[in-house]
N, C-alpha and C positions, 0 to 999 in steps of 0.2 A: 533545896530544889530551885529557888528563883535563882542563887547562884550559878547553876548548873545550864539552866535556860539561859541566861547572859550571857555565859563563856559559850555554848553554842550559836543564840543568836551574834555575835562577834566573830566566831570565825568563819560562820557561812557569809558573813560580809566580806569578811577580806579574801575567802576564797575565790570571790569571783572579782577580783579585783585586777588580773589578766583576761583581756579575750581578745578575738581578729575575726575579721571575716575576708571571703573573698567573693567575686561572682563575675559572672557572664550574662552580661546583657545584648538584650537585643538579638538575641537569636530567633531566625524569623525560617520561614517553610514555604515551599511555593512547588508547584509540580508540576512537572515538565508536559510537553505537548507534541503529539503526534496529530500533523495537518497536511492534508493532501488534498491537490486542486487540479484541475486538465485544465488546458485550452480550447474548448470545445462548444463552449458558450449554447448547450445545452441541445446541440443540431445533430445529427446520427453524422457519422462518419463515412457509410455507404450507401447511398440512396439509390442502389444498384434495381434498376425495373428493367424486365423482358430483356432478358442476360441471354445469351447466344453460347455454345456450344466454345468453350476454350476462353471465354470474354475472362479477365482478367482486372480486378479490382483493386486500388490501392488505395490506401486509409491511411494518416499519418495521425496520432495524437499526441501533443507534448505536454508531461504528468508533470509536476513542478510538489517541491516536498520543501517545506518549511516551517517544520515543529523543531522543537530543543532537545528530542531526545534521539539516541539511535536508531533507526526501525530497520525493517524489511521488507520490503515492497513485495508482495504475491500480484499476479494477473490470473482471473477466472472468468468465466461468461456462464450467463444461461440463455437457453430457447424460452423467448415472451410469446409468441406466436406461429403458426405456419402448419404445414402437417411432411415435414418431411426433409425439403430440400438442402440439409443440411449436411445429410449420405453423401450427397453429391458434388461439395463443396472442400474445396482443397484449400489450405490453410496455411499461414509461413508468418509470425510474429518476429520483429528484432526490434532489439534494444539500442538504438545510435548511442554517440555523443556529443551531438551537435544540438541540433533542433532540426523539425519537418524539413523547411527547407535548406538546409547543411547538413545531413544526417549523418556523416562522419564515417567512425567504423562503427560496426555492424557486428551486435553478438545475437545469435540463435537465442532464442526464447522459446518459441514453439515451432517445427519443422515440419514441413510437410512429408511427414513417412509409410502415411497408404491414403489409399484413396479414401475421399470423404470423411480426412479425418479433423472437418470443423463437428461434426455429431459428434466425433470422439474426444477430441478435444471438449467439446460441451459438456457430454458424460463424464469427463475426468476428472475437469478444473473447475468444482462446483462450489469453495467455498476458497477462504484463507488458509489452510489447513491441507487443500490438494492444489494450490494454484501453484503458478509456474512464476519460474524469474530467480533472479537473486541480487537485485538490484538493495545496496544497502547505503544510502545515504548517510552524509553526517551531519548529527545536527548540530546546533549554536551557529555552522556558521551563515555564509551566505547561502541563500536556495538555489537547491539541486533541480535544475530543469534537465528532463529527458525524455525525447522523443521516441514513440512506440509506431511501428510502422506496422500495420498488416495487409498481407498480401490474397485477396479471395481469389478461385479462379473454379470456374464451375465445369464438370467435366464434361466428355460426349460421351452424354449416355442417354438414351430415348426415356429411361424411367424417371431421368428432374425434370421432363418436359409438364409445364404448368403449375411444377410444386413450390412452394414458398416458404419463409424462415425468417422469422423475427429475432436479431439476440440482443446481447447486452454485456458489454467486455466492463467488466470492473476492475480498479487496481484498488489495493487495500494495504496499508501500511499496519505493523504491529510494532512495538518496542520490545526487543531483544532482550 
């Protein structure tokens, strides 16, 4: 028996008498970033008070996108305040490629195709999921600045005389 133990402890020695390894070091993880900023420095865009009959408003904000991954830009608003006057308000969003003051060419975002349709608009493009746009950035490289112009223009109609509307246009970036 000790015999038999010796001839096996002996060849489990020599059996491992080859071996190798390999490996991959340094494999490291990090996760990408979806980052969205205006130019806006936190001021309302229309500061529009006792608006006349045809008066006609222009907003310019330039969105600037600079995370690392691919997204897609939605635009949506809601009503913060008011009781109304938002039936009454006509509506026209484009997308440049310039900036505010070089706004370039001009793509439709949102168009004005009936009357008062900033309520509709409001009603429509309530989240990420129903906003408007198709602005889709790329990421890694340099930042993507684009200008969003909106156009108000409030109708003739004796029923917005006194009514008012608070809103709030958001852009929202997602990664694709």
């Amino acid at each position: 028996m000790s015999v038999i133990a010796v001839a096996l402890l002996a060849f489990q020695s020599t059996g491992a008498a080859f071996s190798a390894t390999t490996e991959n070091a340094g494999d490291a993880f990090t996760a990408g970033t979806v980052t969205l900023s205006d130019n806006d420095s936190g001021t309302a865009m229309f500061p529009m008070l006792n608006m006349e009959p045809n008066d006609a408003a222009v907003g310019c904000t330039e969105v600037t996108y600079s995370g690392t991954l691919d997204p897609q830009v939605r635009t949506y608003g809601a009503i913060t305040a008011g009781d109304g006057l938002e039936a009454y308000l006509d509506l026209t969003i484009e997308r440049g490629d310039g900036t505010c003051a070089a706004f370039g060419t001009s793509t439709p975002v949102w168009t004005n195709g009936t009357d008062g349709d900033l309520g509709i608009f409001l009603g429509a493009a309530t989240n990420y999921a129903t906003g408007v746009d198709t602005w889709q950035p790329t990421g890694g490289g340099p930042a993507d600045v684009v200008p969003y112009r909106f156009t108000v223009t409030l109708q003739d109609n004796i029923l917005a005389q006194a009514k008012s509307v608070t809103v709030t246009f958001t852009w929202e970036a997602q990664n694709l």
